[in-house]
N, C-alpha and C positions, 0 to 999 in steps of 0.2 A: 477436214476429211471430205471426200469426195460421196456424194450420195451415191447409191449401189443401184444397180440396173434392171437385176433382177432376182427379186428375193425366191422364188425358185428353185433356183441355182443355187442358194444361200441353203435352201433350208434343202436340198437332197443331198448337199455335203455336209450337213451336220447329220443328216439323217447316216450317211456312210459313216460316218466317224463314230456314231453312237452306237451302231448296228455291230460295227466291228469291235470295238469295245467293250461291248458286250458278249461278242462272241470269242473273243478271249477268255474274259472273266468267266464264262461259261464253262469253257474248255480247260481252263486250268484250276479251274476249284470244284466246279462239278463232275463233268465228265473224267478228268482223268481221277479222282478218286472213287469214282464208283467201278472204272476200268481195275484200275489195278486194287482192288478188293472188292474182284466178281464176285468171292468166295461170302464175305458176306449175305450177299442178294440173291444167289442159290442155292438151292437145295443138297446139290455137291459139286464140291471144286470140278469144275469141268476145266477150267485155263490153269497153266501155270504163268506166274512171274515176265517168262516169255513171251508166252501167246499172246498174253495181257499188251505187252509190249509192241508187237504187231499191230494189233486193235489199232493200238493208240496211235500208231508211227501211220498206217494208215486213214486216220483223222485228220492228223497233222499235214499230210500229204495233199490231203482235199482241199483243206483251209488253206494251203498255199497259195491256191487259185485264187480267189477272195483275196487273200492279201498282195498277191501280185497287182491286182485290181486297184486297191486302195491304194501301195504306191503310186501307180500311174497318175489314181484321179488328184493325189494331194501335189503329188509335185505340178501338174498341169494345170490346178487351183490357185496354187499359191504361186505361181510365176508368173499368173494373170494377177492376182491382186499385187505382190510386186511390181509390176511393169503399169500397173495400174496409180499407182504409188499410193495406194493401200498399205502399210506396212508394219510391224510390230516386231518388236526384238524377240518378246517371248513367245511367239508363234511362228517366228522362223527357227528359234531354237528346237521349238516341239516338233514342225516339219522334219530337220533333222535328225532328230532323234528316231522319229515313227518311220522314216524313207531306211536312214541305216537298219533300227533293229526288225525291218520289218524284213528287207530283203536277206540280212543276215538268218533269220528264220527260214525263210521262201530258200532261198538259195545254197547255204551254209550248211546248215542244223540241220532241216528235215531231210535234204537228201542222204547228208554222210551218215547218221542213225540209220537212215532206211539202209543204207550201203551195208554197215556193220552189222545191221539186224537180219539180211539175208547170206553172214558167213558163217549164223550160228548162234548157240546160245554160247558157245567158250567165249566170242568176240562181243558178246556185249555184258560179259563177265570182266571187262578187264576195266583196270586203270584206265585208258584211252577213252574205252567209252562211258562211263563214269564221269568222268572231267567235260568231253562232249555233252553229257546231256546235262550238267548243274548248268554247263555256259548256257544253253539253250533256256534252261528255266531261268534263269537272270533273264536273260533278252526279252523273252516274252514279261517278265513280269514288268522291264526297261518301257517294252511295249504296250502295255498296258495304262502305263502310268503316262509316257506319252502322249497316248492316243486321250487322256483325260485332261490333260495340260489343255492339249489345242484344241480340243472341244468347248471347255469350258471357256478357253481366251476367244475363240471366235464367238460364239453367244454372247458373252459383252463386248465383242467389236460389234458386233450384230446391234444389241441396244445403243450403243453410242450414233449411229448414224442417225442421222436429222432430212 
């Protein structure tokens, strides 16, 4: 293996990887169960089911920016260690994984929720969006899981370099 140029660069892409993987994990076990059961943590249900759903879609919508980010930087990371002839099966598989579920999230998911969330509450009563949001929490948690693969695989490519 080729020694590395500059660990810098090494360590603020594990620092993006770790940051966003944890703002996942954040997002999908904290925040949104404290979102949608306001009703607990208040004093009176001030949201319903809905509003709750807003909150949250507008969360999601923010974090896209961030993960639109983290696409970027993973694919332009890893095409350099690629071309660099750096390379690993199971961290081009994780690149893959975290580029599709990430943009599937960014691009996919949080817009057409958002879309069906300003037609109403009947529209995100239905079947359609139902099936939309479980797909959505699969990705993320796809996501999730991803983003731990290649984190972890690059910290032991990390120690393998001599």
């Amino acid at each position: 293996m080729n020694k590395r140029n500059n660990i810098y660069v090494e360590l603020a892409y594990l620092l993006f990887l770790g940051a966003t993987l944890g703002a996942v994990l954040v997002l999908g076990i904290i925040v949104a169960s404290v979102v949608f059961n306001s009703e607990n943590y208040l004093p009176i249900a001030l949201l319903d089911h809905y509003n709750e759903g807003i909150l949250m879609g507008e969360i999601f919508r923010r974090f896209s920016y961030w993960v639109y980010a983290l696409s970027f930087a993973v694919v332009i990371y890893e095409v350099l260690e690629y071309r660099a002839l750096r390379r690993d099966v199971i961290a081009q598989i994780a690149v893959f994984a975290v580029v599709a579920t990430s943009l599937m999230f960014s691009a996919v998911y949080s817009p057409k929720i958002l879309e069906m969330q300003s037609k109403g509450v009947d529209a995100t009563m239905s079947e359609e969006f139902d099936a939309l949001h479980k797909a959505s929490e699969i990705d993320f948690k796809i996501l999730a899981l991803a983003l731990g693969v290649l984190f972890f695989r690059r910290v032991m490519l990390l120690r393998t370099i001599k």
